[in-house]
C-alpha positions as a printed Julia matrix, in Angstrom:
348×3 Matrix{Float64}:
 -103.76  113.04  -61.01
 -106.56  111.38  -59.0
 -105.51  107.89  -58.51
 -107.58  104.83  -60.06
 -111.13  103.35  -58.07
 -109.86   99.88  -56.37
 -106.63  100.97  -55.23
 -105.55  101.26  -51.78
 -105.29  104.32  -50.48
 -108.44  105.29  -52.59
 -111.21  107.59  -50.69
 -113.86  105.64  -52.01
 -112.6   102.76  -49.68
 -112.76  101.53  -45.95
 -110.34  101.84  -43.15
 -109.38   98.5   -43.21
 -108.74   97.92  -46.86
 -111.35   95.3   -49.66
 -111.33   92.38  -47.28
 -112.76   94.06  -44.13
 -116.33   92.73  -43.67
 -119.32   94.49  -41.76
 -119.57   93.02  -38.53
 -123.13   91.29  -37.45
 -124.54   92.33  -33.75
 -122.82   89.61  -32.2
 -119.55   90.78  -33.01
 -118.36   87.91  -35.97
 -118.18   88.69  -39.9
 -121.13   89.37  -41.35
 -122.05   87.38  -44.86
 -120.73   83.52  -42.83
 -117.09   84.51  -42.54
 -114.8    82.22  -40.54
 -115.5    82.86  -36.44
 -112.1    84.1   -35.26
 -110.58   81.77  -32.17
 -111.17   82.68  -28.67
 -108.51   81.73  -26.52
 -109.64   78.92  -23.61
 -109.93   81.03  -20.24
 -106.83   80.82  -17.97
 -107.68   78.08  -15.19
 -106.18   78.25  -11.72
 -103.64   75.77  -10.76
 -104.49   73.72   -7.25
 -103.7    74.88   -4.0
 -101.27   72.66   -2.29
 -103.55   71.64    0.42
 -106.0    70.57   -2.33
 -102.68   68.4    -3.85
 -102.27   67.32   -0.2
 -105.66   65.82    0.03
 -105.79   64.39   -3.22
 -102.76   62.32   -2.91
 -103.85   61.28    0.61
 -107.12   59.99   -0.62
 -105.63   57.92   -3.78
 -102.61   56.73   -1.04
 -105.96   55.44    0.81
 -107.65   54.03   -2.06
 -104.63   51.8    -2.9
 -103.93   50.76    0.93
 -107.32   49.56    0.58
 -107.12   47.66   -2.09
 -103.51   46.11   -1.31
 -105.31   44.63    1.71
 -108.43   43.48    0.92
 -106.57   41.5    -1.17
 -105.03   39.87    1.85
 -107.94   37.09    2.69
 -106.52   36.11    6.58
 -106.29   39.83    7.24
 -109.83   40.14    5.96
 -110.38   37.35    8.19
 -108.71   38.86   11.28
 -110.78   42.47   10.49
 -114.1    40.71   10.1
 -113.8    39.21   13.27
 -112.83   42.25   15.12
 -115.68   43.95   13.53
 -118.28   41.34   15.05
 -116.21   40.64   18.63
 -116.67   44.51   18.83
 -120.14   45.45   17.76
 -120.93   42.69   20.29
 -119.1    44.19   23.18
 -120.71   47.57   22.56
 -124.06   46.09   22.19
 -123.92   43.56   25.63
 -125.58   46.6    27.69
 -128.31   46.08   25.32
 -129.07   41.8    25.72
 -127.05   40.73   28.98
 -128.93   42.22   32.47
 -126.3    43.02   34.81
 -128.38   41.95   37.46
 -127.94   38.64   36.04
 -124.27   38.93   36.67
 -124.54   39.17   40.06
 -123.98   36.54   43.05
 -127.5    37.18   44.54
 -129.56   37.68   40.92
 -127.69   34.4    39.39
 -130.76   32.6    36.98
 -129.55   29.34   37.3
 -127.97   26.97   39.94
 -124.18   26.68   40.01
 -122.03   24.53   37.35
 -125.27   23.36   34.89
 -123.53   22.11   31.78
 -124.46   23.82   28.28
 -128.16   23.66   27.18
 -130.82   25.53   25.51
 -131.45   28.05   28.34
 -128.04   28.17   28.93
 -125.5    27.63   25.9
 -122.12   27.72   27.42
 -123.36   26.59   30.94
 -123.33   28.56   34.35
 -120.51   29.09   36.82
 -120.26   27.89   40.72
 -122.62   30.76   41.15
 -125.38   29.42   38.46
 -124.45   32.5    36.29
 -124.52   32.78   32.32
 -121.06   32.02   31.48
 -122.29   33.38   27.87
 -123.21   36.54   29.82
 -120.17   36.76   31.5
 -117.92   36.49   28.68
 -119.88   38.57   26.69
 -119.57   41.02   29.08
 -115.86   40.35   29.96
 -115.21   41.75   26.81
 -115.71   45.19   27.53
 -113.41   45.73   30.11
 -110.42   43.27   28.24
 -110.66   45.41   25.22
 -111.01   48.37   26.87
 -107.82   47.56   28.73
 -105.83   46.7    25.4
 -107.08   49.59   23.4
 -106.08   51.83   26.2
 -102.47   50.26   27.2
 -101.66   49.53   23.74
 -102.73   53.5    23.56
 -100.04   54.64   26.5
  -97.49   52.58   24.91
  -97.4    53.4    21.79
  -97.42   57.22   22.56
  -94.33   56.8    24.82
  -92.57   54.35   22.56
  -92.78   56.65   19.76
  -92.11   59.93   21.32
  -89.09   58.31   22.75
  -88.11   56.55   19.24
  -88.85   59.65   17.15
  -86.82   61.78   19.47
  -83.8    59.2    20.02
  -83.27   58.82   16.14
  -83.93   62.21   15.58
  -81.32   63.57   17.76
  -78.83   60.85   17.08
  -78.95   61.95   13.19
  -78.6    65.18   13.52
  -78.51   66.79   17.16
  -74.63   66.83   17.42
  -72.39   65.66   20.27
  -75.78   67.12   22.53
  -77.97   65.57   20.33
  -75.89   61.81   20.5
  -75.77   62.24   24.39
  -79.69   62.35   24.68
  -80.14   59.96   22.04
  -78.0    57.63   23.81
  -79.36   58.27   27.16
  -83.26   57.08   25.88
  -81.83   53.99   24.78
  -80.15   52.91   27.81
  -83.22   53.57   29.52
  -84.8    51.47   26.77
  -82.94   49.01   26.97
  -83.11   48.8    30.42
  -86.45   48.29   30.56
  -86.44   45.46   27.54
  -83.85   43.22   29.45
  -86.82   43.31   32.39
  -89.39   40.82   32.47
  -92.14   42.3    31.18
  -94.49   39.86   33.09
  -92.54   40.33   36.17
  -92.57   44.24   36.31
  -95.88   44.81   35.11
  -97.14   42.16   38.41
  -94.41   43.89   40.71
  -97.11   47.58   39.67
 -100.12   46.21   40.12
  -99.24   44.82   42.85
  -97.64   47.85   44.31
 -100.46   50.76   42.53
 -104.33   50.77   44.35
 -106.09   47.93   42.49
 -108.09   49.1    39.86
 -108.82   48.68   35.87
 -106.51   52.37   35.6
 -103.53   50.62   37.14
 -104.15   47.47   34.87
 -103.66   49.82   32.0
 -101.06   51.74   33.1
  -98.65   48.59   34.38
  -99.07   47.02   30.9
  -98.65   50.16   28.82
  -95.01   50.91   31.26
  -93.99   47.45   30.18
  -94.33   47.2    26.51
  -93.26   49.82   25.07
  -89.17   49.24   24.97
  -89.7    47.24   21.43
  -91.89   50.53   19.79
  -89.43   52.23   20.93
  -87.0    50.24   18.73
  -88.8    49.85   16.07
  -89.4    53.46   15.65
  -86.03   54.79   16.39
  -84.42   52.54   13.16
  -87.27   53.66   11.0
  -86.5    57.48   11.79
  -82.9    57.26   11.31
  -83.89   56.12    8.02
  -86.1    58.6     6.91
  -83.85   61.91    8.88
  -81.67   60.3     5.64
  -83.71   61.4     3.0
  -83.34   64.73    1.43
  -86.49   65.95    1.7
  -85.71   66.45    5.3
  -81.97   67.68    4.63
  -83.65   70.25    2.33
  -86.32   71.15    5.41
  -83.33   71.89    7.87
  -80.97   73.77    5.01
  -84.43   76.06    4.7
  -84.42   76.93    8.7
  -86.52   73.87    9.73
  -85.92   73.5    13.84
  -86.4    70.19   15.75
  -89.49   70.32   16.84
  -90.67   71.47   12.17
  -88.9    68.54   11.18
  -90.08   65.86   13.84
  -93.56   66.25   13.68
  -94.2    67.56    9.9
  -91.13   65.49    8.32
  -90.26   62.08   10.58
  -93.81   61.7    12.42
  -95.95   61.07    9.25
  -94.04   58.69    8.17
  -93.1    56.58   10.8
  -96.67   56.35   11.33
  -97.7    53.32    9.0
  -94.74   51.4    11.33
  -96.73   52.63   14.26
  -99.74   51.73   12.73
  -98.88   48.03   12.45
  -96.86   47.79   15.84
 -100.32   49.0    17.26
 -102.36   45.96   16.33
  -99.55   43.33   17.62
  -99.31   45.35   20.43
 -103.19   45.12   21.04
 -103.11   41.24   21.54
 -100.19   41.16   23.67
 -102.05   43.74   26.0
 -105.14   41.46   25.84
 -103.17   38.52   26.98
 -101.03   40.6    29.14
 -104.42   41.9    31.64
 -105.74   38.74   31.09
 -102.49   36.56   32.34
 -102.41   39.67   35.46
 -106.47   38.99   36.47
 -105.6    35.63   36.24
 -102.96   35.79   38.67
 -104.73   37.32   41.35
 -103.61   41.55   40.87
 -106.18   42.61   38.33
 -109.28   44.41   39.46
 -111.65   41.88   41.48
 -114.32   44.38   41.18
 -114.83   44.17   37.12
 -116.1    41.09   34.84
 -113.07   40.01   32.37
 -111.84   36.91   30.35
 -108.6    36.89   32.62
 -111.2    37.2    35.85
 -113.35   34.61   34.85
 -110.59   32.26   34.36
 -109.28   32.86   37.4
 -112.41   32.45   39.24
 -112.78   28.8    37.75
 -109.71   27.85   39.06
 -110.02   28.98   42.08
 -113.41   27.05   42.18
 -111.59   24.03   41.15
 -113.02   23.32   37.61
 -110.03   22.25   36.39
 -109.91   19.43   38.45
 -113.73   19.02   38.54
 -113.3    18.62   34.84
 -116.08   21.53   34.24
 -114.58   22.44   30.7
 -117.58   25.56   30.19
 -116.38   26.92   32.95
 -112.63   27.88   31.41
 -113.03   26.99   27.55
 -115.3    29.95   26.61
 -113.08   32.91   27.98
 -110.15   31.12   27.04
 -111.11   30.36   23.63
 -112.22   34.5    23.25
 -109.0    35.97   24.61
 -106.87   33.42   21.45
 -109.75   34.66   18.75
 -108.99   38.1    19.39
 -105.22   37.75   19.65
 -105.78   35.59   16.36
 -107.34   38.03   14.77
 -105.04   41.81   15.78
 -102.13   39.07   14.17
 -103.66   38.74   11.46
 -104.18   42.05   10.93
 -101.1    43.2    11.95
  -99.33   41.11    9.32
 -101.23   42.4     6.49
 -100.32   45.98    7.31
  -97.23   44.47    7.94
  -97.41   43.42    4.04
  -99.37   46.46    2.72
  -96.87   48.82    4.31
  -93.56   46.49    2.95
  -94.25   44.97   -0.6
  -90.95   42.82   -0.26
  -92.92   40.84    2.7
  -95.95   40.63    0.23
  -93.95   39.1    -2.37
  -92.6    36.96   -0.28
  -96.06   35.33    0.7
């Protein structure tokens, strides 16, 4: 017996049974059938390099914010910013014929006026000009001994604590050795040593640099070794030397980054105490008589006797620049000091 019209099975009928619908060009139900749901397409996860960059910018974002929120080390930057932009542009308003003996514009020790508004020297030069000028070479010589010690300090900190941490009985022996030499070199005056090189190096702004960077670094040293042993603590490095990690793969891709915000903010103390340290050695007599700089000036008004003359232009301006710019790297120091530690930020 033929079976009954409607039933499944039934010739008469489709494939895919009474509710299949004919299918319109585009590929849906014809006659406004519900669309059927298209999964979302699969999206590719983030490389770690681009996870790298992303959490370095927001870790920038919210160091900027933390200190801008600091007002005296806004203070100190915007200071900086101006004492700088002038020393790079002095080639373009001070003629260094002016700063000559022979080319002076003026006659020697006029007090401040329109023409001249810090007064001239014995030499009737611009003291304006000359400190102006000045600036060049004493920032130049702070950026770059504050440069050579920092590198050694940390290079001898990060290896020290690294070592000490993990290096075994070899490891303790070397560790110990760098800080005998550090300390060593602490218990000297640094005033002392750094006169006893110049003195004993050819004169010149290169020995300057180097007998200030030779003498400074001992406390960099210091201050990075404790902050390494404290990070060599943290797992993420254990886990980096159980995976095969050597020395050299855990120093600079584990310790180095992040002893650097310490470094950072040792950097701009260190800045002002190289200022003050080339100034204090052209001011003695041993810094390079052949270059204009705050320490040189001052030490060519005494030597002229404006102290005793009471010819304050002569030794206020220079004197006054090289404590604004110490001023102002403290400043700044102290708010990365607070950025980079919030328990000193709560404590202010």
């Amino acid at each position: 017996m033929n079976a009954p019209a409607g039933t499944p099975g039934s010739p008469s009928e489709g494939e895919n049974g009474p509710s299949a619908l004919p299918e319109g060009p585009d590929g849906r139900p014809a006659g406004g059938g519900a669309a059927t749901a298209t999964a979302p397409p699969p999206t590719t996860p983030p490389s770690p390099r681009a996870l790298a960059r992303g959490r370095r910018r927001e870790a920038l974002r919210r160091f900027a914010r933390e200190y801008t929120r600091n007002r005296a080390g806004l203070v100190g930057l915007t200071a900086l910013l101006a004492i700088g932009a002038l020393a790079l542009a002095a080639p373009l308003f001070v003629d260094q014929a002016d700063l000559t003996v022979t080319g002076a514009p003026g006659t020697a020790y006029q007090p401040p006026s329109a023409q001249f508004p810090l007064g001239t020297d014995n030499f009737g030069r611009s003291i304006l000009d000359l400190v102006v000028w000045g600036s060049r070479v004493s920032l130049t010589v702070g950026f770059l001994a504050t440069a050579v010690s920092v590198v050694l300090g940390t290079l001898v900190g990060v290896t020290a604590g690294h070592f000490g941490a993990s290096g075994g009985p070899a490891g303790r022996f070397v560790s110990s050795a760098l800080m005998r030499v550090t300390d060593w070199f602490l218990v000297l005056p640094t005033l002392v040593l750094a006169v006893a090189l110049a003195a004993v190096l050819p004169r010149g702004t290169g020995t300057i640099i180097i007998a200030i960077g030779l003498t400074v670094w001992p406390a960099t040293a210091r201050l990075v070794r404790a902050q390494t042993l404290a990070v060599e603590a943290r797992p993420y490095v254990e886990r980096a030397r159980a995976l095969g990690g050597g020395h050299g793969h855990v120093m600079l891709w584990h310790v180095l980054p992040n002893v650097m915000p310490v470094v950072l903010a040792q950097t701009t103390l260190l800045v002002a105490t190289s200022i003050i340290a080339e100034s204090t050695l052209a001011f003695l007599g041993v810094g390079d008589p052949t270059t204009i700089s705050w320490g040189g000036i001052l030490d060519a008004a005494r030597n002229a006797g404006a102290i005793s003359s009471g010819i304050w232009w002569y030794m206020v301006p220079p004197g006054l620049a090289i404590a604004v710019v110490a001023l102002s790297f403290t400043l700044c120091g102290r708010a990365l000091e607070s950025v980079i530690n919030p328990r000193l930020r709560e404590q202010r």
